[in-house]
N, C-alpha and C positions, 0 to 999 in steps of 0.2 A: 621390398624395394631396395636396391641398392645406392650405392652413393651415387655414380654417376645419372640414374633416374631420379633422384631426388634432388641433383644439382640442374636438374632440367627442366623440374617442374616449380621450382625457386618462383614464389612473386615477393621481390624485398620489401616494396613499400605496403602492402599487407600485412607481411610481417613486424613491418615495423609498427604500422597502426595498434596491432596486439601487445607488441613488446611494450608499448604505454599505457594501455588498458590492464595487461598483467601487475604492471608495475604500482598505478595508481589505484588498485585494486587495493594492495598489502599495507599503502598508508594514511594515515588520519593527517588531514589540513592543508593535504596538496604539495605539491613541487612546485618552483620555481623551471623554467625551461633549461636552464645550466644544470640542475640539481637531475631533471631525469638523462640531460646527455651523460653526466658524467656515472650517472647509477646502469646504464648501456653503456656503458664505454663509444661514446661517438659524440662528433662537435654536434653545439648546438644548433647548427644552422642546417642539420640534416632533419629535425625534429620542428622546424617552423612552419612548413605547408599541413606537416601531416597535424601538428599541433592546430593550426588554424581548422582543418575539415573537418576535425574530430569535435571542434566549441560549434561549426554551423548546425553540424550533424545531431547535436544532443546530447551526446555520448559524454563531452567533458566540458567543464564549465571554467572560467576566472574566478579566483577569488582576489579580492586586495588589487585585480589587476592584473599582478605576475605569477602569481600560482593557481595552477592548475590541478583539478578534482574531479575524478569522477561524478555524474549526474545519475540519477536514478531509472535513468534510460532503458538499460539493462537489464534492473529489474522487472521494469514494465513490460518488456518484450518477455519475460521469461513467465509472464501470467497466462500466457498464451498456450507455455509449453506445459506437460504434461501432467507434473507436480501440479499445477493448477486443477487442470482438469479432474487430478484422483482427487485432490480434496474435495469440489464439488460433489463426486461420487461419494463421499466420505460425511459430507453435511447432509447429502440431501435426508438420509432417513431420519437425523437426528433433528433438521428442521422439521420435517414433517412432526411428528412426537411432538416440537415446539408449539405449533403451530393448533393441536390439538388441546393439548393440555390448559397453554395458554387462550386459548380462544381468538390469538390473534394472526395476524402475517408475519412472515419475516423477510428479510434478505443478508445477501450473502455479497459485500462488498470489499474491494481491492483496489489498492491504488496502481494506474496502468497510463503512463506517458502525461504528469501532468490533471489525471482528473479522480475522481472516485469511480469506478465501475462496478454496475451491480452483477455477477458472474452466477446469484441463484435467487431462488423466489419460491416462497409456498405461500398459498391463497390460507387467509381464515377458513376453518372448518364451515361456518354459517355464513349468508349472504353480505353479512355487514365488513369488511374490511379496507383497508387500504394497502396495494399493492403497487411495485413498480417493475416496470417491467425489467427482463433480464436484458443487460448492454445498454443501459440507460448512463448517460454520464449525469453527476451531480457533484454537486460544490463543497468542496474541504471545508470552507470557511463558514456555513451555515445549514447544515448538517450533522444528526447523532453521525454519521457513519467517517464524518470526514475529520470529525471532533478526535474519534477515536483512533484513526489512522494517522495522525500526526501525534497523537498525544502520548501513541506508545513505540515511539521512535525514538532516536538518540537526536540531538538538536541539531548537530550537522545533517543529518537524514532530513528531519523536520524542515528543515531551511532549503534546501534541495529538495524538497516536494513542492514548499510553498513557493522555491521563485519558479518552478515547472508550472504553478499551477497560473503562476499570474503571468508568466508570457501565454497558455494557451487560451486563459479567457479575456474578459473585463474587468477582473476582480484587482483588486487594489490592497498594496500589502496591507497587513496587520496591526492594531494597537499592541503595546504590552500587555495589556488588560487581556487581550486574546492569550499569547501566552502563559499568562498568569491563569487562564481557566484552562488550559489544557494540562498545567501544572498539576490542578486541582482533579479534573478528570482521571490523571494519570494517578495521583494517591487513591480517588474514592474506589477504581478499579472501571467504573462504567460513566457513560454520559446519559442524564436524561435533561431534557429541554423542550420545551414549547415548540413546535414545528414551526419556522420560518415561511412555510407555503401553503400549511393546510389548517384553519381555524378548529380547535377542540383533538387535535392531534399532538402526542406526545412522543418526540424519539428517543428512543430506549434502546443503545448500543455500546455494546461489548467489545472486547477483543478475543480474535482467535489469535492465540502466539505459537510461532516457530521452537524451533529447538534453543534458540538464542534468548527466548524471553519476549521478544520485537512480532507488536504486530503484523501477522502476514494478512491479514483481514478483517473486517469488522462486522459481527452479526448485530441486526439491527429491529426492532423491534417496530411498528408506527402506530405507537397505543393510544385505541381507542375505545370510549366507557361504553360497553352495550347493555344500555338499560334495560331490555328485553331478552335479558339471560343474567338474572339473578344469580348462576353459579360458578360465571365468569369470574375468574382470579382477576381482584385488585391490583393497580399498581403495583405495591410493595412486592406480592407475590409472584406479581409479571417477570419484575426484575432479577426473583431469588432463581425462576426457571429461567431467563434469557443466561446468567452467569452460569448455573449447573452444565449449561446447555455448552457454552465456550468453553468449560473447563474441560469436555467430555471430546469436542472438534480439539482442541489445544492438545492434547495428547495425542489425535493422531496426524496432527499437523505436524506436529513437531516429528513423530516418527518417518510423516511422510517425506520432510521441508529433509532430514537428515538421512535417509535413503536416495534419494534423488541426488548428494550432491557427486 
């Protein structure tokens, strides 16, 4: 395409939409609306509408008021795209294998606009388990999977999931006390906890990491004692297979999360 076809097919304010998404892409704590006109070279007052569609839109958020951040928008939509989809391809044999070994269920969750989404699922080998279904939304705040999807994030990430998560539901922010256990999640390496929904159910979840270290999802265990199979692995055991199991998806996550960019 030459110039004068490329001066024809020109949309500015598109462009310009990108040109702050690029922009706010590259830095940590946001711009001020003077700070990206003058990082483009253009007054500020050509950056206000498109500045305003882009905070309705989800795409960029306020912080303080005057600076403006990228939201995890972005990411969410890109769970969608293809990299997503290989890693499921990439987990499912290795949940299966979990799912056997350990005697229980698992799932395969992501955070996607705002919620936790389950993106895979294998059933307990025997009739006893508990399973959720694939595209199920569930709650960051009282959840193994949501535990761990915040907790192995950087805090600006963390804080930009959690206010995504509390304008799309009911949920109401945080104590510190929560922080302080994702704290703690994030040294032990895993979250297990009492299930908030299901009595005699234990969640047991992982992280799968990218190439950066940063949760790209969380494998989740929803363990329960089946006393009528004596050679079902214990708890302790549950959890040595649920980590093996992320360590084994984390390597090709990471190869996948760093081919795909």
């Amino acid at each position: 395409m030459d110039d004068s076809e490329d001066e024809r097919y020109r949309a500015p304010a598109l462009d310009k939409g990108l040109d702050i998404l690029e922009l706010l892409a590259g830095v940590d704590g946001g711009l001020t609306q003077a700070e990206i006109a003058k990082k483009l070279d253009r007054s500020p007052n050509e950056f206000y509408r498109m500045l305003d569609r882009l905070v309705r839109r989800g795409y960029v958020t306020r912080l303080d008021g005057d600076r403006y951040s990228l939201t995890l928008k972005l990411f969410g939509l890109a769970q969608l795209h293809a990299p997503v989809r290989r890693l499921v391809s990439y987990a499912t044999p290795l949940m299966r294998e979990l799912a056997e070994t350990s005697q229980q269920a698992n799932q395969l969750v992501v955070f996607d606009r705002g919620s936790a989404v389950v993106i895979g699922q294998q059933e307990a080998p025997n009739y006893w388990g508990i399973s959720i279904r694939v595209g199920s939304h569930i709650s960051l705040f009282d959840t193994g999977s949501g535990h761990v999807l915040l907790a192995f994030r950087s805090p600006e990430e963390r804080q930009m999931m959690i206010s995504e998560h509390v304008r799309s539901t009911d949920k109401t922010a945080q104590s510190p006390e929560f922080f302080t256990r994702l704290d703690q999640i994030r040294d032990r390496g895993y979250e297990m906890m009492a299930s908030m929904q299901t009595a005699g159910v234990y969640n047991l979840s992982a992280p799968v990491r990218g190439s950066d270290g940063k949760a790209i999802a969380a494998l989740s265990i929803p363990y329960i004692s089946v006393i009528n199979t004596p050679s079902a692995p214990d708890i302790t055991r549950t959890i040595e297979l649920l980590l093996a199991t992320c360590e084994k998806l984390s390597h090709l996550a990471g190869s996948t999360v760093g081919s795909s960019a």
